[in-house]
C-alpha positions as CSV (number, residue, x, y, z in Angstrom):
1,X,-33.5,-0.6,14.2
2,X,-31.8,-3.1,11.9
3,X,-29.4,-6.0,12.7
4,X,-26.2,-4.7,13.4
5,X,-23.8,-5.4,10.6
6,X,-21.3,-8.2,11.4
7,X,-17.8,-6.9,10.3
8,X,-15.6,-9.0,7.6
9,X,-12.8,-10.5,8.2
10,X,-9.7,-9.0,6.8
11,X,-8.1,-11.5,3.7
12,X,-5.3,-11.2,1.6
13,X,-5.3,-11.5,-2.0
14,X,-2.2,-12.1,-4.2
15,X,-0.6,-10.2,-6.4
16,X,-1.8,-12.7,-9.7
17,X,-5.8,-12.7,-7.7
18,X,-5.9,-9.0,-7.9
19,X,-4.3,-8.1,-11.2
20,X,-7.2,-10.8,-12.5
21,X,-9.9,-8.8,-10.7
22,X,-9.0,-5.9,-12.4
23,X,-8.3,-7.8,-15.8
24,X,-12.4,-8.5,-15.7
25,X,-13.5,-4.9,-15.0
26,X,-10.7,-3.0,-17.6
27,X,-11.0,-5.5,-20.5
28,X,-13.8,-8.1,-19.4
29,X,-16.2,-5.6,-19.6
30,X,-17.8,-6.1,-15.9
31,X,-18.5,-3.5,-13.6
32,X,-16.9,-3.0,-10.1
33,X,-20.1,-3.9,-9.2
34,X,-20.7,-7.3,-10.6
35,X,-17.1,-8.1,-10.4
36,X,-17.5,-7.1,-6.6
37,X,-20.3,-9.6,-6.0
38,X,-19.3,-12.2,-8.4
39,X,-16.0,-12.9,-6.3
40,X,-17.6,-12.1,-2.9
41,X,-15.2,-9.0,-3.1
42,X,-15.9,-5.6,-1.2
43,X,-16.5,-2.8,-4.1
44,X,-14.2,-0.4,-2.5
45,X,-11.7,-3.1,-2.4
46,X,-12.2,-3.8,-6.0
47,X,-12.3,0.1,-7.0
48,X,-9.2,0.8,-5.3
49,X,-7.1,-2.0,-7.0
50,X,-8.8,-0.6,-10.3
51,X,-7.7,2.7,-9.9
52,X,-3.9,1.7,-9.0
53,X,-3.3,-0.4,-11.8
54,X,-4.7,2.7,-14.1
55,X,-1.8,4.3,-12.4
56,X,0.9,1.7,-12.9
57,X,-0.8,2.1,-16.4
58,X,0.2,5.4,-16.4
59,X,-3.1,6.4,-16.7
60,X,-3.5,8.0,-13.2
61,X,-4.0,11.7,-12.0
62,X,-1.0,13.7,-12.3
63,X,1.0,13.2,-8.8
64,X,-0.1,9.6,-8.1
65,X,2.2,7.0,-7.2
66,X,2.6,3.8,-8.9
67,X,2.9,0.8,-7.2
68,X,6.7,0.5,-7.4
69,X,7.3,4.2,-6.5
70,X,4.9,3.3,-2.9
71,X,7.4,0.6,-2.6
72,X,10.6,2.8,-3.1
73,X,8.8,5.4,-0.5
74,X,8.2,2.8,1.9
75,X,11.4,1.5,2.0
76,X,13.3,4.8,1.6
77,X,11.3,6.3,5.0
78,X,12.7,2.7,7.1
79,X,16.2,3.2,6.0
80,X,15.7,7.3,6.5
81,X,14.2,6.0,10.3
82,X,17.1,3.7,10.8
83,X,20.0,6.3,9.4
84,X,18.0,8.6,12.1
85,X,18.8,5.9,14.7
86,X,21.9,5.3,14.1
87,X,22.9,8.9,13.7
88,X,21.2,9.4,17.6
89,X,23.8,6.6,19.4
90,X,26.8,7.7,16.9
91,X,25.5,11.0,18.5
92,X,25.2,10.0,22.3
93,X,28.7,7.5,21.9
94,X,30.4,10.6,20.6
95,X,29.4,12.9,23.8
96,X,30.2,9.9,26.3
97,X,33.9,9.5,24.7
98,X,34.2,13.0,24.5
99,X,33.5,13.3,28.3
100,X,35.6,10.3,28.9
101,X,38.3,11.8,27.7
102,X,37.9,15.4,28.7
């Protein structure tokens, strides 16, 4: 058997780092590939940051999000989770004055 492959540790990239990854595979002319191994980059990585700014592009299947739209959902689910949490102890405080007072 082979040598058990030692996993990567996660890093973050910044917004101006990736949009310049993809800048050298859309105009540059580089594959994911090369790209991919010239900034000791995982492909998938790379592909996937490809393929969302082709949809901020607008040039992404029909029913994918764009960047800001997965920011919108994202913060519309917390405030939907929060208006649920809120609407729960409104709930309960309603019962316990209700039964105070009955």
């Amino acid at each position: 058997m082979g040598v058990p492959m030692e996993r990567r540790k996660r890093r973050a990239f910044t917004d101006e780092f990736k949009a310049e990854t993809v800048r050298l595979v859309l105009e540059g002319g580089k594959t994911v590939a090369e790209v991919a191994r010239d900034l000791d980059l995982t492909e998938s990585a790379v592909r996937v940051w490809v393929r969302q700014a082709k949809v901020d592009r607008g040039q992404g299947k029909l029913g994918e999000l764009t960047t800001a739209e997965r920011e919108e959902l994202q913060r519309l689910r917390r405030e939907v989770k929060a208006l649920r949490l809120e609407r729960e102890i409104l709930k309960k405080a309603a019962a316990f004055f209700a039964k105070e007072n009955g």
